[in-house]
py3Dmol code that shows the C-alpha trace and the ligand (Angstrom):
import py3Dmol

protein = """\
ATOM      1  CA  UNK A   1     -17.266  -0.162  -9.567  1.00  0.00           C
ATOM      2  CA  UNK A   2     -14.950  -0.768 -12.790  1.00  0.00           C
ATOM      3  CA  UNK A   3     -11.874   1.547 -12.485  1.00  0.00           C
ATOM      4  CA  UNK A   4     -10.334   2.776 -15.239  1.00  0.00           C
ATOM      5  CA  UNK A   5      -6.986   3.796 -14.918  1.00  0.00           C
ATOM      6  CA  UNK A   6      -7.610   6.870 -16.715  1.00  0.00           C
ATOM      7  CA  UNK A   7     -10.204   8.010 -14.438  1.00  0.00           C
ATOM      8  CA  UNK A   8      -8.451   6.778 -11.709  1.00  0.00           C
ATOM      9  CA  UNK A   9      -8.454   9.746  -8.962  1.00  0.00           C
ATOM     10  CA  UNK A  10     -11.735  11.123  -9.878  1.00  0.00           C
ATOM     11  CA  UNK A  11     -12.722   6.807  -9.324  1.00  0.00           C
ATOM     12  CA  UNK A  12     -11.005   6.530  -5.883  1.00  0.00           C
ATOM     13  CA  UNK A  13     -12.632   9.777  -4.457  1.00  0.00           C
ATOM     14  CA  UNK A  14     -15.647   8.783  -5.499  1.00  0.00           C
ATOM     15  CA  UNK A  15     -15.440   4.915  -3.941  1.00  0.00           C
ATOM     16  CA  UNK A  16     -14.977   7.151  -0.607  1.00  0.00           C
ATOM     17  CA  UNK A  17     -17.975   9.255  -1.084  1.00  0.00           C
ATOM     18  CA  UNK A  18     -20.186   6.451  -1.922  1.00  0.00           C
ATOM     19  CA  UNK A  19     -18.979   4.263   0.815  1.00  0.00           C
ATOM     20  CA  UNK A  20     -17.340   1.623  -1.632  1.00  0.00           C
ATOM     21  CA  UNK A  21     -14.421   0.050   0.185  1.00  0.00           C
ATOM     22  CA  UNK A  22     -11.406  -0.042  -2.132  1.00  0.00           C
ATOM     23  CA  UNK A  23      -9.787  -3.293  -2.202  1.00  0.00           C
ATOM     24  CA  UNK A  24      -5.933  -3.233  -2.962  1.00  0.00           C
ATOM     25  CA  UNK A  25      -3.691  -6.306  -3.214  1.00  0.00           C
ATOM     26  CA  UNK A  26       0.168  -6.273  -3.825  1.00  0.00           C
ATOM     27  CA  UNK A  27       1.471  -7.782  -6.916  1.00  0.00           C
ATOM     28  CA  UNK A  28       4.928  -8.438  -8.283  1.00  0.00           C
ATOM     29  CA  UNK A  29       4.379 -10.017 -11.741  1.00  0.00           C
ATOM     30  CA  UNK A  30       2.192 -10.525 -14.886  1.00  0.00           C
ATOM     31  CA  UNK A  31       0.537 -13.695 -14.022  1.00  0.00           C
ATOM     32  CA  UNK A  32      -0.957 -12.741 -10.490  1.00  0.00           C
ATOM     33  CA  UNK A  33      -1.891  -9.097 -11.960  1.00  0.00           C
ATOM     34  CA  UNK A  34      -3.908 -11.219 -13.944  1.00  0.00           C
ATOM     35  CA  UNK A  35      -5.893 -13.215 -11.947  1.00  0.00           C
ATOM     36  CA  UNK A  36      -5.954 -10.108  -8.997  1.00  0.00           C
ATOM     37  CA  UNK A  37      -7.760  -8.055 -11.728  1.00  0.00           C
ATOM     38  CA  UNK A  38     -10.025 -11.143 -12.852  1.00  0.00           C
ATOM     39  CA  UNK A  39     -11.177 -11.444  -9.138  1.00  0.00           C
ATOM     40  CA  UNK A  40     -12.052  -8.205  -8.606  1.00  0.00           C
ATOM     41  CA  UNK A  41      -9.027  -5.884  -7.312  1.00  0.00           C
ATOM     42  CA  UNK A  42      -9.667  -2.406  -7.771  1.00  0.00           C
ATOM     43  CA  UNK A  43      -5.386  -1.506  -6.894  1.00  0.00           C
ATOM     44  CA  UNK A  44      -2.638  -3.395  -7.688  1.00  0.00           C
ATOM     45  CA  UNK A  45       0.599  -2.149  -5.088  1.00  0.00           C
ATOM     46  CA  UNK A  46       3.965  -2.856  -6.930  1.00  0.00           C
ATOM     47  CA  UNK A  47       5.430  -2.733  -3.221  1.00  0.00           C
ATOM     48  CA  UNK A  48       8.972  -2.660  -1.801  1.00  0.00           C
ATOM     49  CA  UNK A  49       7.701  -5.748  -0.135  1.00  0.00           C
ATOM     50  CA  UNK A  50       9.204  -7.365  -3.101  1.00  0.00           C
ATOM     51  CA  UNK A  51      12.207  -6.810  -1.040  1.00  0.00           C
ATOM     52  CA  UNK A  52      11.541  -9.457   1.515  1.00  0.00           C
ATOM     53  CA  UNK A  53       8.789 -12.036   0.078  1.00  0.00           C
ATOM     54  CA  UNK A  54      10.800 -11.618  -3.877  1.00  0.00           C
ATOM     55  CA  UNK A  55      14.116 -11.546  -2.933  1.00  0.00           C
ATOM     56  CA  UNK A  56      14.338 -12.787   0.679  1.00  0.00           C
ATOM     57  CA  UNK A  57      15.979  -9.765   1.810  1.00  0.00           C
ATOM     58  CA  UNK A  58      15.372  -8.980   5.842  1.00  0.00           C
ATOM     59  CA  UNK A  59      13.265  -5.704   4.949  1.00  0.00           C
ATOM     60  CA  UNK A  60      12.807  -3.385   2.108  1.00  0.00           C
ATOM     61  CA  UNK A  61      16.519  -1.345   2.470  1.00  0.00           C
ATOM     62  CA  UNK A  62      17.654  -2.765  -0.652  1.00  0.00           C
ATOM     63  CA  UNK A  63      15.404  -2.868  -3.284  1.00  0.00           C
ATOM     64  CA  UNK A  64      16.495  -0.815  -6.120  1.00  0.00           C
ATOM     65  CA  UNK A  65      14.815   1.452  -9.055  1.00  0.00           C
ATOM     66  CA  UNK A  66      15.730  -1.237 -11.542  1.00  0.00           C
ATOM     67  CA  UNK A  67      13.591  -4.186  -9.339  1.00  0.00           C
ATOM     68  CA  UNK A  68      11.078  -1.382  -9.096  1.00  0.00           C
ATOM     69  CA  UNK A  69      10.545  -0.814 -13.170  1.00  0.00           C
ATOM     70  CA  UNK A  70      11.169  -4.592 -13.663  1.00  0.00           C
ATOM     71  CA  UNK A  71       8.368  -5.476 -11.744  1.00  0.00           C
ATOM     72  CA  UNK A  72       6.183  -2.441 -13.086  1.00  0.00           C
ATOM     73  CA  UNK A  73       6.404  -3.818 -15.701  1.00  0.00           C
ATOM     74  CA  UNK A  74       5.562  -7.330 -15.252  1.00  0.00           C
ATOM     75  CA  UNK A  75       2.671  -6.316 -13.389  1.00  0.00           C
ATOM     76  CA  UNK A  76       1.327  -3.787 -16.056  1.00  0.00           C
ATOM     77  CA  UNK A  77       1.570  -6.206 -18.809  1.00  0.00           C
ATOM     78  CA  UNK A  78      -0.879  -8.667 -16.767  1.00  0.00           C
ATOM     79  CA  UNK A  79      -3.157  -6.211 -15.139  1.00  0.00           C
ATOM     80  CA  UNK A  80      -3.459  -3.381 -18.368  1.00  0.00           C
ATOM     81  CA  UNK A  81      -7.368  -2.088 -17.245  1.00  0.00           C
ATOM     82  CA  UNK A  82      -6.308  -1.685 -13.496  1.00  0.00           C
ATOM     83  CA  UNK A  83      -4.631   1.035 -11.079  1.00  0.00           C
ATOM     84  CA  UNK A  84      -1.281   0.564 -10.596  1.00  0.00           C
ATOM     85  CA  UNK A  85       0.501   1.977  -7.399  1.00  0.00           C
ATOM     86  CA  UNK A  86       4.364   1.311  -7.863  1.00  0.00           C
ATOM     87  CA  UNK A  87       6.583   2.362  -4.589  1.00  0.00           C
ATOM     88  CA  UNK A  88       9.356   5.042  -4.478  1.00  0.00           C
ATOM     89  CA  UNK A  89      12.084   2.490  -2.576  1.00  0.00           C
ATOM     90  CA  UNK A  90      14.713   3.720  -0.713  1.00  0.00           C
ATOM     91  CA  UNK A  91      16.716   6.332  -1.569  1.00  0.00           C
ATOM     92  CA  UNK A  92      15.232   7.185  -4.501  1.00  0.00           C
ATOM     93  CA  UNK A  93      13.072  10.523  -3.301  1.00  0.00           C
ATOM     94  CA  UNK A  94      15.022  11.908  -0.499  1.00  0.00           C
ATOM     95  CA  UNK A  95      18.050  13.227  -1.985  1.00  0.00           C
ATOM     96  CA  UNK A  96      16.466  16.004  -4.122  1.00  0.00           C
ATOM     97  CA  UNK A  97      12.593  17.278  -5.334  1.00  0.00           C
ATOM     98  CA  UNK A  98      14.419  16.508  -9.183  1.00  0.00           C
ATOM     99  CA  UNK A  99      15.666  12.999  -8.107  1.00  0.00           C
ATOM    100  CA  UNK A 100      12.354  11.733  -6.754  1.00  0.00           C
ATOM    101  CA  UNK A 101      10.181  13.159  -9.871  1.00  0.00           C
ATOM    102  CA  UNK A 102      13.025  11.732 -12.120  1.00  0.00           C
ATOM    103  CA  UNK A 103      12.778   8.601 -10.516  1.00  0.00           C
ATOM    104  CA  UNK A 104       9.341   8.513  -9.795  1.00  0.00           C
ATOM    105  CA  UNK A 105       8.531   9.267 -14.146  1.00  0.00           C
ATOM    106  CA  UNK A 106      10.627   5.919 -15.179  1.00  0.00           C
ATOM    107  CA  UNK A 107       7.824   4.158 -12.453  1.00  0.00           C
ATOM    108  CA  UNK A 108       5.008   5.943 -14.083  1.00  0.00           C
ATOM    109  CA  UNK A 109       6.533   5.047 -17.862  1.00  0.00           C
ATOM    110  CA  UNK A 110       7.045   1.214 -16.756  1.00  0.00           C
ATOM    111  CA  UNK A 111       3.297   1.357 -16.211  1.00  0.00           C
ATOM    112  CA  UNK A 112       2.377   3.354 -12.562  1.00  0.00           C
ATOM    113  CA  UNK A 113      -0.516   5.126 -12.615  1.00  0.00           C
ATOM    114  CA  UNK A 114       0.805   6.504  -9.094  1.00  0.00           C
ATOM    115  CA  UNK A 115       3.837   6.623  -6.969  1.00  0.00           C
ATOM    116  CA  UNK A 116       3.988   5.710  -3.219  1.00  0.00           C
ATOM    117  CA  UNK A 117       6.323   7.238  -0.990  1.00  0.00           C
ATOM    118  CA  UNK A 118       6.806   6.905   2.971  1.00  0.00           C
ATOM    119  CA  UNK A 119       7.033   9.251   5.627  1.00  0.00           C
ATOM    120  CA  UNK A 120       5.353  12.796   6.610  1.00  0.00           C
ATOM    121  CA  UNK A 121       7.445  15.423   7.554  1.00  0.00           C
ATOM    122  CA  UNK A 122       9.696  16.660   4.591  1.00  0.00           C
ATOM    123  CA  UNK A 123       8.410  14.286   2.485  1.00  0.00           C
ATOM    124  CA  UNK A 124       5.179  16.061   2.241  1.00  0.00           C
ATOM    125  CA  UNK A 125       6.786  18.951   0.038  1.00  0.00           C
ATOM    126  CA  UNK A 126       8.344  16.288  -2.180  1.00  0.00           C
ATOM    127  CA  UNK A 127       4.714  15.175  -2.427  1.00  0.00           C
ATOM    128  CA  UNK A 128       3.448  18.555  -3.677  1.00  0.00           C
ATOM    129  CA  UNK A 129       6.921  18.918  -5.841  1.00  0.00           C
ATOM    130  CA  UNK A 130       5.233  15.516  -7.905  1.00  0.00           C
ATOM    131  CA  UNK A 131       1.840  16.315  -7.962  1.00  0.00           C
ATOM    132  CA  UNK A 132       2.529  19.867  -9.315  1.00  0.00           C
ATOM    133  CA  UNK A 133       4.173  18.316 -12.191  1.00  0.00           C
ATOM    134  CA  UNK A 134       1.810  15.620 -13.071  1.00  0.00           C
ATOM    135  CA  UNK A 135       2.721  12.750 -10.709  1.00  0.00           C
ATOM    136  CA  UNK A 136      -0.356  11.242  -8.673  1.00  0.00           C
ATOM    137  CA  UNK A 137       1.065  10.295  -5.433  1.00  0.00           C
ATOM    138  CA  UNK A 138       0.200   7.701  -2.568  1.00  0.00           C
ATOM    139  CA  UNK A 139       1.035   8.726   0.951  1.00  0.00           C
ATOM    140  CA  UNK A 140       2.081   5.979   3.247  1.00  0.00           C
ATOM    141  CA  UNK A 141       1.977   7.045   6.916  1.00  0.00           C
ATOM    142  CA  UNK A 142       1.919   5.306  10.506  1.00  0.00           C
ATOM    143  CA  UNK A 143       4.934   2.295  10.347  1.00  0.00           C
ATOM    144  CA  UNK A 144       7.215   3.257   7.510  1.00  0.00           C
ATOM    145  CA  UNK A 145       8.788  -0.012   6.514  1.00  0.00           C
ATOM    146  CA  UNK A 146      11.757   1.835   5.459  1.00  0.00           C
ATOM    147  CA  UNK A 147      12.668   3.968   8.737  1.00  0.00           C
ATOM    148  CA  UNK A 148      12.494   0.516  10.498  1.00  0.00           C
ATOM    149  CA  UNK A 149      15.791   0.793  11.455  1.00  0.00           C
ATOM    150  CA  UNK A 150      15.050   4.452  13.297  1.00  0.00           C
ATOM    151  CA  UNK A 151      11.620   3.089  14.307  1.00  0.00           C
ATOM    152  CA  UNK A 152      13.282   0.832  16.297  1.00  0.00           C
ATOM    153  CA  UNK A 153      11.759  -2.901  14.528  1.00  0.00           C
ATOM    154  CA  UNK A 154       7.625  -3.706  13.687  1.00  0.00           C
ATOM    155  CA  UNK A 155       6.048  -1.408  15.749  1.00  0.00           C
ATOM    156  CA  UNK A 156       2.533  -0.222  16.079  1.00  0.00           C
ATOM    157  CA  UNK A 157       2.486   4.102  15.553  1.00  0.00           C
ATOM    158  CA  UNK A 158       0.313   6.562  17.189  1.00  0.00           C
ATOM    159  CA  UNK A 159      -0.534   5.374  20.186  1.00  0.00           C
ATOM    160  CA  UNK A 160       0.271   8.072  22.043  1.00  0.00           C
ATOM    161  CA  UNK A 161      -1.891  11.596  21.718  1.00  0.00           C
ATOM    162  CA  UNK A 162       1.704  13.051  20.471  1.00  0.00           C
ATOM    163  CA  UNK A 163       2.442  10.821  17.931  1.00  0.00           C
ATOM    164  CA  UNK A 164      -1.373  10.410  16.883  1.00  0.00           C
ATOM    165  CA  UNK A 165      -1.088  14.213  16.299  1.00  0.00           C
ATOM    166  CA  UNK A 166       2.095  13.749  14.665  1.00  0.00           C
ATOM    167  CA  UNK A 167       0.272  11.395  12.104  1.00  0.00           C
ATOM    168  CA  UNK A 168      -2.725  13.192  11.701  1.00  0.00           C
ATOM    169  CA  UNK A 169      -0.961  16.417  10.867  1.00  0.00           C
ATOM    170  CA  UNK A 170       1.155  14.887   8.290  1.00  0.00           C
ATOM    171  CA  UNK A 171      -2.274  13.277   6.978  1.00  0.00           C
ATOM    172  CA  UNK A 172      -3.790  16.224   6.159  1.00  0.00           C
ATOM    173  CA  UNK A 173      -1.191  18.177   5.309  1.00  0.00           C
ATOM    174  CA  UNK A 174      -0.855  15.385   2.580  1.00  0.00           C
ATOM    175  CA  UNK A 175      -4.547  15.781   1.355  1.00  0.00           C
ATOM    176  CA  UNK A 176      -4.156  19.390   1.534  1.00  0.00           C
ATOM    177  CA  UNK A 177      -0.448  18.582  -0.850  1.00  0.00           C
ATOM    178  CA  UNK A 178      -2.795  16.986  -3.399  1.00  0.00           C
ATOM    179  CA  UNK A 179      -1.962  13.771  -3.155  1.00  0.00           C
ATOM    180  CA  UNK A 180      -4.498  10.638  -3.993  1.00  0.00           C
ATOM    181  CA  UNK A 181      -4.389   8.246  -1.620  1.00  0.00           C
ATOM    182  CA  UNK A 182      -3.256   8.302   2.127  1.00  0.00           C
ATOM    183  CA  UNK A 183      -1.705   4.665   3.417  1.00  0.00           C
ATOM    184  CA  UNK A 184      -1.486   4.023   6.733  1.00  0.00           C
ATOM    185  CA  UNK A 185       0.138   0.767   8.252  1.00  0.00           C
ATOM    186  CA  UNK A 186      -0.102  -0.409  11.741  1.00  0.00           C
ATOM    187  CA  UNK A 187      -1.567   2.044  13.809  1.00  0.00           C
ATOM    188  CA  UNK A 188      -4.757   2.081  16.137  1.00  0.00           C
ATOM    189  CA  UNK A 189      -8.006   1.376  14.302  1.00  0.00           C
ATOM    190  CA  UNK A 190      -9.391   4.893  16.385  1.00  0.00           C
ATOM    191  CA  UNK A 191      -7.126   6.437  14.963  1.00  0.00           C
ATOM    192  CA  UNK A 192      -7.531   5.316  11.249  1.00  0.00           C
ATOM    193  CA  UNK A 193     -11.007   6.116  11.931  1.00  0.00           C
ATOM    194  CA  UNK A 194      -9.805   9.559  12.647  1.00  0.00           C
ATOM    195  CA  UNK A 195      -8.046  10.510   9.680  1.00  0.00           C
ATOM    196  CA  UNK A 196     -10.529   8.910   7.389  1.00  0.00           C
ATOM    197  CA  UNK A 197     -13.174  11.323   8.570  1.00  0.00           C
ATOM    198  CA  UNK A 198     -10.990  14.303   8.301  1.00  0.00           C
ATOM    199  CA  UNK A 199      -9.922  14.479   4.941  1.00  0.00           C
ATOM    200  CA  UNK A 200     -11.659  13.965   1.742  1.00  0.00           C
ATOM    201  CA  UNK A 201      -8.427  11.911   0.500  1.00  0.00           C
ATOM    202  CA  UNK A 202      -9.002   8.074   0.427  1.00  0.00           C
ATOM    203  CA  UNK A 203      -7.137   6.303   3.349  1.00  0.00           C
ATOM    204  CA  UNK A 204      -6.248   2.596   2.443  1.00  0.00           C
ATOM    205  CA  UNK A 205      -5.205   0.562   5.677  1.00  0.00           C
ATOM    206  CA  UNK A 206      -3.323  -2.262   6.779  1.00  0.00           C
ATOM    207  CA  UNK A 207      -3.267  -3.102  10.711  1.00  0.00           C
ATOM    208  CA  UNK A 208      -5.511   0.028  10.822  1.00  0.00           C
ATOM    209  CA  UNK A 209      -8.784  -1.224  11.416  1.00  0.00           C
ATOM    210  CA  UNK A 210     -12.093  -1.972   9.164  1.00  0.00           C
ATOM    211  CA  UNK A 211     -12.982   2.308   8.733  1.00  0.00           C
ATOM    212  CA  UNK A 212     -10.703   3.006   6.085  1.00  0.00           C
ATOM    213  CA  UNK A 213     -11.659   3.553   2.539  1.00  0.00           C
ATOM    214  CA  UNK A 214     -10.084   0.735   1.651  1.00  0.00           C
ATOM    215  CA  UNK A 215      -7.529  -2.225   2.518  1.00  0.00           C
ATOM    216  CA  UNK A 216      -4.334  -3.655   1.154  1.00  0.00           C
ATOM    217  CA  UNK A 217      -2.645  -6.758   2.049  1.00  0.00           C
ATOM    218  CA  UNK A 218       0.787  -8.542   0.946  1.00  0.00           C
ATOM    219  CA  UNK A 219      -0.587 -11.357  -1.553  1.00  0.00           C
ATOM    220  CA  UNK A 220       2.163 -13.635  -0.012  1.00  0.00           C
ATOM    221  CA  UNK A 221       0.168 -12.825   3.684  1.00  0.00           C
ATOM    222  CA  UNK A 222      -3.182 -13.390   1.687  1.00  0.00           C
ATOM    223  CA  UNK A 223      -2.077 -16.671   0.437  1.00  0.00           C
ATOM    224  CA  UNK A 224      -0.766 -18.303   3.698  1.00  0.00           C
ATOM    225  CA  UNK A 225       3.074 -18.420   1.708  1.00  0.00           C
ATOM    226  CA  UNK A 226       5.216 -16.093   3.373  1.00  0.00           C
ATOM    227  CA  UNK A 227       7.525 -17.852   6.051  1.00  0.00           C
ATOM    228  CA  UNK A 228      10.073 -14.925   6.677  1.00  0.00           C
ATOM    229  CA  UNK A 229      13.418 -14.158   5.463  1.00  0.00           C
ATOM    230  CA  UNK A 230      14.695 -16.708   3.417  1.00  0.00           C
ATOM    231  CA  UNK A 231      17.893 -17.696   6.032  1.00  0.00           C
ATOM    232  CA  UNK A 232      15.354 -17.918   8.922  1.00  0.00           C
ATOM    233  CA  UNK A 233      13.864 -21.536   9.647  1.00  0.00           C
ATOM    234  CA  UNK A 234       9.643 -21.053   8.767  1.00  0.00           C
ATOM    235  CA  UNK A 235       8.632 -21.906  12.692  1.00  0.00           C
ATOM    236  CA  UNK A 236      10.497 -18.970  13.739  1.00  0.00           C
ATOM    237  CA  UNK A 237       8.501 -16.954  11.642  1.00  0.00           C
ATOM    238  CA  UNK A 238       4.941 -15.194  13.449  1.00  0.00           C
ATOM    239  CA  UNK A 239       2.579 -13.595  10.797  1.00  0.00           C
ATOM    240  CA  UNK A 240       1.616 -10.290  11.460  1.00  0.00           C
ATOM    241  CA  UNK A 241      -1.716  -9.619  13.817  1.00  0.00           C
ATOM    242  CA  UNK A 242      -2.994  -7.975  10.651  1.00  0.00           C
ATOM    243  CA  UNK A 243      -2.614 -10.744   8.045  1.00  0.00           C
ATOM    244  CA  UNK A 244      -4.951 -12.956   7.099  1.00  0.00           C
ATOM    245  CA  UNK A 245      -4.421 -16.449   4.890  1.00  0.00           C
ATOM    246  CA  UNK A 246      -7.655 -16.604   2.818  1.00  0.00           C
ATOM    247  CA  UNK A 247      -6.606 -19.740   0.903  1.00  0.00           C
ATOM    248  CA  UNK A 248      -6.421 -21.863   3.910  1.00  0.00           C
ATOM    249  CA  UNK A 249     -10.321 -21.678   3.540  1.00  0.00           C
ATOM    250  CA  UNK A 250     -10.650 -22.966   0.271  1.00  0.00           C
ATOM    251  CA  UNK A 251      -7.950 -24.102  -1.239  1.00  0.00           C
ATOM    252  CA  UNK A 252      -7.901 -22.037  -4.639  1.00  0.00           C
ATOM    253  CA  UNK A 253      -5.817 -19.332  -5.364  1.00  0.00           C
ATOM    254  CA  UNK A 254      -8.719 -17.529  -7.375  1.00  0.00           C
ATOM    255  CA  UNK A 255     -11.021 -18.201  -4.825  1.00  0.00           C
ATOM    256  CA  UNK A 256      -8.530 -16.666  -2.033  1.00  0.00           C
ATOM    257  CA  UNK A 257      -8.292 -13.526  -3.835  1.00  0.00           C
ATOM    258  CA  UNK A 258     -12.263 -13.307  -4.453  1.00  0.00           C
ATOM    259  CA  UNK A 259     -12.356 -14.002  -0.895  1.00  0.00           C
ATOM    260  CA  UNK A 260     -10.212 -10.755   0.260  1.00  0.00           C
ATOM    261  CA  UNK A 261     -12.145  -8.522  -2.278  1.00  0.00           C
ATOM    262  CA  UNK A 262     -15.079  -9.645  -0.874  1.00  0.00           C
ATOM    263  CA  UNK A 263     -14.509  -9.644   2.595  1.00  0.00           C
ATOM    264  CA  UNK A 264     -12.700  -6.060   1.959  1.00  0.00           C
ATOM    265  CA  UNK A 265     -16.190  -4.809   0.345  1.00  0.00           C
ATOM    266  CA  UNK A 266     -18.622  -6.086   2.625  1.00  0.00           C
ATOM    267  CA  UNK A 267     -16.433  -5.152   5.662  1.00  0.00           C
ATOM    268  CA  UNK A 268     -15.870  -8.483   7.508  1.00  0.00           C
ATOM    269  CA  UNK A 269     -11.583  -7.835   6.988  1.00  0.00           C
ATOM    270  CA  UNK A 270     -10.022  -6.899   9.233  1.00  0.00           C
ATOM    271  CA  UNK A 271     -11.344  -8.246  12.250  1.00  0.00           C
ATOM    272  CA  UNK A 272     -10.765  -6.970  15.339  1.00  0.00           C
ATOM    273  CA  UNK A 273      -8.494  -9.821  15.685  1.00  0.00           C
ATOM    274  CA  UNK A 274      -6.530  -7.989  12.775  1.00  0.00           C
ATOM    275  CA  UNK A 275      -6.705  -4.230  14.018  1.00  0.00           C
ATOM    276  CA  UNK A 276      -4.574  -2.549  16.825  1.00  0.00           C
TER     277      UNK A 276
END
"""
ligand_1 = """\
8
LIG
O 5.575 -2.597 0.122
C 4.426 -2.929 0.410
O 3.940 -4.009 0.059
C 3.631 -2.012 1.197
C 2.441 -2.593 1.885
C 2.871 -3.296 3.111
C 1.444 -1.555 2.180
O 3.961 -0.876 1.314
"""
view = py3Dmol.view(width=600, height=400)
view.addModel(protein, "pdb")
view.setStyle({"model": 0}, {"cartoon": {"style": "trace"}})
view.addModel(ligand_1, "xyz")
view.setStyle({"model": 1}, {"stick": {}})
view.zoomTo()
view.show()
């Protein structure tokens, strides 16, 4: 299906309903929007990633607003026909229901079509606060890069029936807040599963197993380039069990990304070598 932005939510629920797997990549600036959109990407993620495969940081703790609507921007000059899912980064939603929609307006007049923002919980009424006023929002749930300091490092969620609960709660109670998408990172594929088939919201996964409505990897991850923090020597650096390099295969960047669309669509990625 071609997405236009415009049509975007209606376009998402419907990829669910019909079955169409909705293949999301992350992007950072104008030249890989380009060629993501050319191969086929329905979603380009603007993610706090940038945070550690951009700037080399450790984790995502210090990206900024500014880095946000720079890269936006980039991204939304390159990629003008496709969704564009920018992330809230930290600090810049908790403080107050007028801070995050502030905050999360300069990311939708850089060039977001929708906002991302971790965490159930309280965050779920900051959720409905931006969708009441206009703001199509992303829910990422499971590992929330930016608790990873509380979550105690990388760790898989939901694996026990409390915490699965926990996540499936906040799941739903983030359909039921309006919001467009649900994200959920690194937690059981059963569980994944779960959710999907309780809400009507589109779930997008990454470590979550092949039943979500869709997938999204780190383009660094997709393309074999991301070694770690930049201070860290590249052998002591382990990819994670759900990334996959698709250039290794062929050699061409183009090809790579075709590759992941494809193998998103059709359902061979993730593996259950990928998947929890
Ligand atoms: O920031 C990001 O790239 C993300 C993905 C890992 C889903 O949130």
């Amino acid at each position: 299906m071609l997405l236009q932005p415009i049509h975007h939510l209606v376009a998402l629920e419907q990829m669910k309903a019909s079955d169409e797997a909705i293949a999301m990549l992350t992007c950072y600036d104008a030249s890989f929007a380009k060629i993501s959109a050319a191969a086929g990407v329905d979603v380009l993620l603007v993610g706090d990633s940038l945070g550690m495969v951009l700037k080399g940081a450790e984790n995502t703790l210090d990206v900024t607003m500014p880095d946000m609507i720079y890269h936006t921007k980039c991204v939304a000059a390159g990629a003008p026909n496709t969704i564009i899912i920018a992330d809230m980064p930290f600090g810049s939603y908790e403080y107050s229901y007028q801070d995050a929609l502030q905050n999360a307006q300069q990311l939708i007049a850089a060039g977001a079509h929708i906002v991302k923002l971790e965490a159930g919980g309280e965050m779920i009424n900051t959720a409905r606060y931006l969708v009441e006023r206009g703001i199509p929002v992303c829910a990422h749930l499971g590992f929330t890069p930016q608790s990873v300091q509380q979550l105690g490092g990388y760790k898989i969620q939901g694996r026990t029936d409390e915490t699965a609960q926990k996540i499936t709660q906040d799941a739903i109670k983030m359909s039921q807040a309006g919001v467009s998408l649900v994200l959920l990172e690194m937690v059981p594929a059963s569980l994944a599963k779960h959710i999907t088939d309780s809400i009507p919201t589109p779930t997008i996964g990454i470590g979550a197993g092949v039943d979500c409505s869709g997938q999204v990897l780190v383009l660094q991850d997709l393309l074999g380039i991301y070694t770690g923090v930049a201070h860290k020597k590249p052998s002591e650096y382990k990819a994670p069990r759900f990334a996959k390099n698709f250039l290794r295969e062929n050699g061409s960047i183009q090809q790579a990304i075709v590759d992941y669309v494809q193998a998103v669509k059709n359902r061979t990625f993730p593996a259950l070598e990928h998947s929890y």
